[in-house]
Steps between C-alpha positions, in 0.01 A plus 500: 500500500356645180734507205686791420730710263792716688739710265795651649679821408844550487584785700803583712484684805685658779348570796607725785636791682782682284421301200528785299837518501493146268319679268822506253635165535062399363591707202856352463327152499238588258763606261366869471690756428296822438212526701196737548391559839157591568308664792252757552564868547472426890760179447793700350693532770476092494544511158836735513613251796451198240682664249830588705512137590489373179746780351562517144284179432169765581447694172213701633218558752148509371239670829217517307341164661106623590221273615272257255780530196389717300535445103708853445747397842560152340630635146709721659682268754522285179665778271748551795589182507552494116683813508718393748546175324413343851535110550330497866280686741544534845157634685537632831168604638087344546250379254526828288891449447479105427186555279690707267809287487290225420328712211838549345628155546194385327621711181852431494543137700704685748637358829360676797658545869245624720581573823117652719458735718145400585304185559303513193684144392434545125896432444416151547217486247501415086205771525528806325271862452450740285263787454378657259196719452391459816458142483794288659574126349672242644695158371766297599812398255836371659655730358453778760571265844804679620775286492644581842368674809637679766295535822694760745230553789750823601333646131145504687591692825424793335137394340266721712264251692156540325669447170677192656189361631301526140804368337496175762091497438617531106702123613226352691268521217773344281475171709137520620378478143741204465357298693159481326644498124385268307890422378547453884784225637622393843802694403319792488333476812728425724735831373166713532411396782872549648478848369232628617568414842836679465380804418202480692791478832676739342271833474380533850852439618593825241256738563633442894861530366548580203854479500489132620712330250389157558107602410617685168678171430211278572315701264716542223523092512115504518458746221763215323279224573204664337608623213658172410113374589374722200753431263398156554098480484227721303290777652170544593243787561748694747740619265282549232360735704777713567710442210203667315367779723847553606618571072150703475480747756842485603521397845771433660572083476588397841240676681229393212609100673464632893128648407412204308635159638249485785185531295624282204566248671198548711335479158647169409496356892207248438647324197890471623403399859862285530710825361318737765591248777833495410500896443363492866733303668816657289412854678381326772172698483124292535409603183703574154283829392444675862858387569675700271283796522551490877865462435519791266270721709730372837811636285349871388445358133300712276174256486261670210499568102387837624783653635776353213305704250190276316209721546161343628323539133808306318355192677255386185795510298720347769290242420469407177905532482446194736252316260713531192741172435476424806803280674367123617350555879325282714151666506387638189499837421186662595381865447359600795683313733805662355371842525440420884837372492661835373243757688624328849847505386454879426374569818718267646259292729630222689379162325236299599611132607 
């Protein structure tokens, strides 16, 4: 076996139906006493619900949370926080609601609770965003790991399917890069590869039922897996990709991962040959890149750049967002391959194996 480095994180987490309900007891433990909850405008009912289970420890409700963090949404959340002399955050909601809880933690050292409603599994990650000027940065700092979790599948009966789907895509791409980065461990593998093939059961058995309750648990626990994949290992060309065309022309983060997986990793297939098989067999699919674009075409998944907003001549620039400090990948970075790359995502052609 090759040697190795594995860092673990220290994260708590409750997992299960009606696990919301524990929500106060986290806070109790934590030692907070006035907390901001956050959520997006679509969340506050979630939000409210938070907030009459904590009582008088909830100082306020922040539903400003919007995709990609931007700059202005971050300061505020922060001055909330400091005006309501906050010593915690509970975020109920997806990326969007986690991303900005993470923002403010990473200003003020604050605790954060974050209980999704999605499978986007950035809860489990050290990795933060923020945008500003159109251009969207990422790091990692300890700092913003939530400190607990809180995975109620109930919370993601009401995610409407295609939205579910790009979320679980979102996951997949959190462990498929795993397995081919260059911090990579058996550790690693062996959660990505666990779930990936948990979601991968999961969606088919959703968009059949989607009210099956043991699915939308398999999911969430996938969506778990991953996330705690990323948090562990670095990232390559795939989320470079849609971390920047996703903070430049806006597009909505989940679906940017469905349109793209496929072809990046059809882009890096001949120089991570292992991580493919294992991609393969984890989906149970022949191939890693078809696989998944079969699966997300199988599942009604919107497939192309085109029809989540990035217009045919933003392509060139697509591009050289790709090109500039770049994330380690197996095969270099090359110009017109990438282009290819993006102008078959956009149309959303099925990969060739």
């Amino acid at each position: 076996m090759d040697a190795f480095t594995y860092s673990t994180h220290a994260v708590r987490v409750i997992f299960g139906y009606g696990s919301l309900s524990r929500v106060g007891e986290e806070v109790a433990r934590l030692g907070c006493t006035r907390v901001l909850v956050l959520s997006t405008p679509g969340h506050r009912g979630h939000a409210e619900r938070v907030a009459y289970v904590l009582g008088s420890s909830a100082k306020a409700v922040f539903d400003r949370a919007i995709m990609h963090v931007p700059i202005d949404t971050a300061r505020a959340a922060t001055a909330e926080a400091r005006r309501t002399d906050a010593d915690g955050i509970v975020a109920i909601g997806g990326g969007s609601t986690t991303g900005l809880a993470k923002a403010v933690a990473l200003e003020l050292a604050l605790p954060i609770i974050a209980i999704p409603t999605t499978y986007a599994g950035s809860e489990a990650t050290p990795i933060y965003g923020l945008t500003e000027g159109g251009l969207k940065r990422t790091g990692r700092d300890p700092a913003v790991l939530p400190k607990t979790i809180v995975y109620d599948p109930s919370l993601t009966l009401e995610l409407p399917h295609l939205l579910g789907f790009a979320s679980a895509m979102n996951a997949i791409a959190h462990a498929a890069e795993g397995l081919y980065a260059a911090d990579r461990n058996p550790v690693t593998n062996l959660l990505a590869v666990e779930g990936m093939r948990a979601i991968a059961s999961a969606i088919p058995r959703m968009t059949v039922h989607p009210a099956d309750r043991d699915a939308r648990s398999d999911c969430l626990y996938g969506a778990w897996l991953c996330g705690t994949v990323l948090g562990s290992v670095g990232m390559a060309l795939h989320h470079k990709l849609c971390h920047a065309i996703g903070g430049r022309f806006g597009l909505p983060h989940a679906e940017t991962h469905s349109c793209l997986l496929p072809h990046t990793l059809a882009y890096n297939a001949s120089c991570a040959t292992a991580a493919m098989a294992m991609i393969a067999r984890a989906i149970e699919r022949p191939s890693a890149p078809s696989g998944l674009h079969d699966l997300a075409r199988e599942n009604g998944a919107t497939l192309a750049l085109r029809d989540i907003g990035l217009r045919e001549d933003q392509i060139d620039a697509a591009v050289e967002l790709a090109l500039a400090n770049p994330y380690p990948n197996p095969r270099p970075l090359e110009r017109a391959a990438l282009r290819s790359l993006l102008i078959n995502a956009w149309a959303g052609e099925r990969p060739v194996d």
